[in-house]
C-alpha positions in Angstrom: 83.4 69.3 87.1 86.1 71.9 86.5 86.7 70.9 82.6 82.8 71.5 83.0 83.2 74.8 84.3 85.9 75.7 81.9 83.6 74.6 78.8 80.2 76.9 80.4 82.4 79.5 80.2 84.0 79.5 76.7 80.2 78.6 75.4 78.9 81.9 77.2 82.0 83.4 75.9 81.6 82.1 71.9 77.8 81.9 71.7 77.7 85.7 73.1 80.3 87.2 71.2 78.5 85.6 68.1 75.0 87.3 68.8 76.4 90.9 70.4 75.8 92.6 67.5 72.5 91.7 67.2 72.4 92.7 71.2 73.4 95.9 70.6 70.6 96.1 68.2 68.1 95.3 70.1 69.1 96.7 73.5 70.6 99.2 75.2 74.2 98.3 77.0 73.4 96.8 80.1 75.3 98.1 83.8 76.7 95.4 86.3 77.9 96.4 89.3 80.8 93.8 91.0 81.0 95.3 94.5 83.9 93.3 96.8 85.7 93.1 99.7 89.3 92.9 97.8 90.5 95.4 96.1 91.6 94.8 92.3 95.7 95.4 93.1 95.8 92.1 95.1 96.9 89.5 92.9 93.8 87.4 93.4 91.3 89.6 93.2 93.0 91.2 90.0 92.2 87.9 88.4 88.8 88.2 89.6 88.5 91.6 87.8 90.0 89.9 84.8 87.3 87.4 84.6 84.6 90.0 85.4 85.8 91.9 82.3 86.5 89.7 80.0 82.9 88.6 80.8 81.4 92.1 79.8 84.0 92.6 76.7 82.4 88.7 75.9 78.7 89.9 76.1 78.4 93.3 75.3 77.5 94.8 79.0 79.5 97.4 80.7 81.1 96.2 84.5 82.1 98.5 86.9 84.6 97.2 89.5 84.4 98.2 93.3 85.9 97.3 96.9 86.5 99.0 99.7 90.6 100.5 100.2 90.9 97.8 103.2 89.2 95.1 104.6 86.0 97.3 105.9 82.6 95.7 106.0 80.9 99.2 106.4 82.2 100.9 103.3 81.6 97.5 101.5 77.9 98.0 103.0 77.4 101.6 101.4 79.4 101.0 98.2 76.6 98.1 98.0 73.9 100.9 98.5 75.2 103.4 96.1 75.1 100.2 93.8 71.3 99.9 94.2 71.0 104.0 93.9 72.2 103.4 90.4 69.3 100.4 89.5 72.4 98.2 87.3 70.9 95.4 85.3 72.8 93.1 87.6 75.2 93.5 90.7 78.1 91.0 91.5 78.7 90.5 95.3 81.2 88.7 97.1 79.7 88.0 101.0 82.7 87.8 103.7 80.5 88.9 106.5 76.6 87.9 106.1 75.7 90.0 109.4 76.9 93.2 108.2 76.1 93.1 104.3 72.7 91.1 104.8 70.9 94.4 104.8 72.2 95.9 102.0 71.6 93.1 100.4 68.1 92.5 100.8 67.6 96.5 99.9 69.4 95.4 96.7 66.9 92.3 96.2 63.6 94.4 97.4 64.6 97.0 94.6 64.1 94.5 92.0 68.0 93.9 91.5 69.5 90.7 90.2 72.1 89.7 93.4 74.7 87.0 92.4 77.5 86.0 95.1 80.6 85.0 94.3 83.7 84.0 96.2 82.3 83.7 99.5 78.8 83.9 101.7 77.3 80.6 100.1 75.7 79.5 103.2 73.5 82.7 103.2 72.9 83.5 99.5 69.6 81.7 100.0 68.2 83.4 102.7 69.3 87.1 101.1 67.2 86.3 98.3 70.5 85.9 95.9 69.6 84.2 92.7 72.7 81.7 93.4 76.3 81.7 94.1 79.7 80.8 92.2 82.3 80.0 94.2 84.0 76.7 96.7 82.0 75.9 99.2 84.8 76.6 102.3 83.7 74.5 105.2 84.2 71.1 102.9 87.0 72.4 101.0 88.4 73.1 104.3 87.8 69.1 105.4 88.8 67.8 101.8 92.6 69.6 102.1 92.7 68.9 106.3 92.1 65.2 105.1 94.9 64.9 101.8 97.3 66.8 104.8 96.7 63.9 107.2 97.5 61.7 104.2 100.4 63.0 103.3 101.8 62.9 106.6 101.3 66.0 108.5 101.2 65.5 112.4 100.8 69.1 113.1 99.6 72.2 111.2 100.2 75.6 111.5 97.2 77.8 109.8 97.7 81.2 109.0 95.2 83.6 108.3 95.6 86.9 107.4 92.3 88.1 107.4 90.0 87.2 110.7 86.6 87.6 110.6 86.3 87.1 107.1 84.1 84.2 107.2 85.3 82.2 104.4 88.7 82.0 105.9 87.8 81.1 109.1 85.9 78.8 107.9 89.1 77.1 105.9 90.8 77.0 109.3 88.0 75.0 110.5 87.5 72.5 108.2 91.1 72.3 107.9 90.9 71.2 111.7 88.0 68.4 111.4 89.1 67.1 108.3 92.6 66.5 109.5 91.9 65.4 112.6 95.2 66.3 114.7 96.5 69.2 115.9 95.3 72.4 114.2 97.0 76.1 115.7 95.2 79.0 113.9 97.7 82.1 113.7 96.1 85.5 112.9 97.9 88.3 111.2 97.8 91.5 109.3 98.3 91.6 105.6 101.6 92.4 105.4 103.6 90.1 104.0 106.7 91.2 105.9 104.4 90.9 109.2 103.1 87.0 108.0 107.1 86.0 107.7 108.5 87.1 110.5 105.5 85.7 112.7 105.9 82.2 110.7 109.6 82.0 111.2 108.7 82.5 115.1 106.3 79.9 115.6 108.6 77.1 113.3 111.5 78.8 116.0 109.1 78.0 118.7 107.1 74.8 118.2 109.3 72.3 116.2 106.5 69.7 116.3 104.5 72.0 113.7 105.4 70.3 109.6 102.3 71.7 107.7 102.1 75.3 106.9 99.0 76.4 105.6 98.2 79.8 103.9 94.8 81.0 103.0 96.2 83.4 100.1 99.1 82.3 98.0 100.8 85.6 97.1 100.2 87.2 100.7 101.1 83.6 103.1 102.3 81.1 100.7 104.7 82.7 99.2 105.9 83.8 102.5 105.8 80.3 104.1 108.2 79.0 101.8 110.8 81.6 102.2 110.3 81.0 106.0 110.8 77.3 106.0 113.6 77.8 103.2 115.4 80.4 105.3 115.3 77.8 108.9 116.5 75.3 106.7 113.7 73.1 107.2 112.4 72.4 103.8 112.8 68.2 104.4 110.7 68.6 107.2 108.0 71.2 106.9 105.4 70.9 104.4 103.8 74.5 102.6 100.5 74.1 101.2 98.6 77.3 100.3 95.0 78.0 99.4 95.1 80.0 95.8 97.4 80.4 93.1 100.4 82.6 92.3 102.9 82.4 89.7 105.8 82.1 92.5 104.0 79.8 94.7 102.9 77.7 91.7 107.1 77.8 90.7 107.5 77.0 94.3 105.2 73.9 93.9 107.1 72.9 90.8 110.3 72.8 92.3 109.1 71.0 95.2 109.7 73.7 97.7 105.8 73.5 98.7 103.5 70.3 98.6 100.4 71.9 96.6 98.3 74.5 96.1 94.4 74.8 95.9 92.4 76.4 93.0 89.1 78.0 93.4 89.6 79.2 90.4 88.7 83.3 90.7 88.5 83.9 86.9 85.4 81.9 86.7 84.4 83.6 90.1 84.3 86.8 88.2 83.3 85.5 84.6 79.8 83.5 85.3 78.3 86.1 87.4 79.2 88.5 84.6 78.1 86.3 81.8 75.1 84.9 83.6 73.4 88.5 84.5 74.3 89.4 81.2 72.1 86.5 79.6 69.5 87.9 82.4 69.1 91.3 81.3 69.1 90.1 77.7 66.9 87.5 78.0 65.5 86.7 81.3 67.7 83.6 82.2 69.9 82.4 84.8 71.5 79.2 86.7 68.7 77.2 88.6 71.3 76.6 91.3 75.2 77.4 92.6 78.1 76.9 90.6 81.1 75.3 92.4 84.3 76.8 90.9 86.8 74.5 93.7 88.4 73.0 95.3 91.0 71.4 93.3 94.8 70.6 93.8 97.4 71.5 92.2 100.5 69.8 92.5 104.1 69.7 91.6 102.7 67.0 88.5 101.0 69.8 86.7 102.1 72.8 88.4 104.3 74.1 85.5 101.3 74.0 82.9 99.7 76.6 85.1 102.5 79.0 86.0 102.1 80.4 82.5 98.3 81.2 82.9 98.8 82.4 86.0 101.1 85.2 85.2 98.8 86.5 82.5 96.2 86.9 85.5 94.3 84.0 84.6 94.9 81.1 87.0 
C-alpha cells in the first residue's frame, strides 16, 4: 500500500509538472488554503508543510500555510473562517477536535468549498461533508502497534501524550491499550520536551514494572524517552517505541537504543490533498474514497535508509 502511495504521488507530481504550462494557459493560478492545528516549526508538521508545497510547486497552484501559535481549537476555528472569507479553490484541514471545528467546517462545505482532511478527524470527515481524508486511521493503528508490543515482549507500557484532547492521540493511547491487552498507564504532559523527561524518568523511578515507553511524537517524546531510559541505565530492560519519525529517534532506532518507530508518513499527508484539489480546480476530479498514508514500522533493519530523508524534511 505504501510503495502505492509513494507511486500516486510521483505520478501526480510528473504527469502535472508535464501539463502546468499548458495550466497556466488555460487558467488562472488556483488558492489552497492548509489550515492546522501544528504549527510549521515542529519538526513533523514542517514535513507536512514540505509536502503541501512541493505539491503546489508540482501543479502550478499557490498554498498558503496556517496553524494556530499553540494548541488552540478556537483560533484554529476562525483561521478556518477567514479561509472560507477568502473562497480558495481548495482548503486542507487537519481535524483534532471534530466538536469544535465541525461548524466551521460545514460553513466551509455550504460555501461551495472543496474540504480535504488530513492527519487526523477520519471518523468524522463523512458527516462534515469532506470530500475524503489522507491520513492513518488512529484507533487500529493504535491496536496494530499495542499488538507487535505484546509480541515483542512488553508486560507493561508507559504511554505518553503530550497533547490531551487532541483526539487522534488519545485515540493512540487507546488502541494501544486493547490491542496489547496488559497493562496500559496513559501519562499526560505539556509540550516541553524538558517537562516530558523529567516526568518519564519519575515514573521509570517509580514503577519498575513499566518496560515499554511509548511516545506519540518522535522529536517531542521519543527522543526524550530514550535519553530517559539511557540516563537510569535501563536500556536492556525498557523498550522505546515512538509514533513518528525524527532523524535522532530514527538514529536511535538504528543503534538499537529504541525498538521502532511508526510512519504515517506526513509528506504524503500534505502532498495528496495539495495535488488532489489541485487536479479539482483544474479539472473537476478527486479520490472516490480515503487515502491511508500509515501505519507502518520502522525498525532498526531499515532504519538507516530513512535517517537520510528524514533530515531533508521528508520522512
Amino acid at each position: 500500500m505504501f510503495r502505492f502511495l509513494q507511486k500516486f504521488a510521483l505520478g501526480v507530481a510528473v504527469a502535472l509538472s508535464a501539463a502546468a504550462p499548458v495550466m497556466a494557459q488555460s487558467a488562472a493560478q488556483p488558492v489552497i488554503l492548509v489550515v492546522t492545528h501544528g504549527q510549521a516549526s515542529d519538526p513533523f508538521w514542517s514535513i507536512v508543510k514540505n509536502g503541501a508545497m512541493q505539491a503546489a510547486k508540482d501543479t502550478g497552484v499557490k498554498v498558503d500555510y496556517r496553524a494556530p501559535e499553540t494548541f488552540d481549537m478556537v483560533a484554529m476555528a476562525k483561521l478556518i473562517d477567514a479561509a472560507v472569507n477568502q473562497r480558495p479553490a481548495g482548503l486542507v484541514i487537519s481535524n483534532p477536535d471534530p466538536d469544535a471545528l465541525g461548524p466551521a467546517i460545514k460553513r466551509a462545505v455550504a460555501a461551495g468549498i472543496p474540504v480535504v482532511s488530513m492527519n487526523s478527524g477520519i471518523a468524522a470527515a463523512e458527516r462534515l461533508g469532506i470530500a475524503f481524508h489522507v491520513g492513518q486511521e488512529e484507533l487500529s493503528a493504535g491496536r496494530t502497534v499495542g499488538a507487535e508490543l505484546k509480541k515483542r515482549g512488553g508486560t507493561k507500557v508507559l504511554c505518553v501524550n503530550q497533547e490531551v484532547g487532541n483526539a487522534a492521540l488519545d485515540q493512540r493511547c487507546k488502541g494501544v491499550t486493547e490491542g496489547f491487552g496488559g497493562p496500559v498507564t496513559v501519562m499526560p504532559t505539556s509540550a516541553d520536551p524538558a517537562e516530558i523527561e523529567s516526568k518519564i524518568r519519575a515514573a521509570l523511578s517509580a514503577d519498575k514494572a513499566i518496560d515499554v515507553v511509548l511516545g506519540l511524537s518522535a522529536p517531542l517524546v521519543g527522543e526524550r524517552a530514550v535519553a530517559a531510559v539511557q540516563a537510569l541505565g535501563l536500556g536492556a530492560k525498557v523498550k522505546v517505541v515512538s509514533y513518528d519519525l525524527s532523524a535522532n529517534f530514527l538514529k536511535a532506532v538504528a543503534e538499537g537504543k529504541a525498538e521502532f518507530a511508526v510512519d504515517q508518513q506526513p509528506y504524503l499527508q500534505g502532498y495528496v490533498p495539495v495535488s488532489s484539489l489541485a487536479l479539482k480546480a483544474r479539472y473537476g476530479t478527486l479520490p472516490a474514497g480515503n487515502v491511508p498514508s500509515g501505519p507502518s514500522f520502522v525498525t532498526k533493519a531499515n532504519a538507516s535508509q530513512v535517517i537520510g530523508l528524514s533530515a531533508k524534511g521528508i520522512r
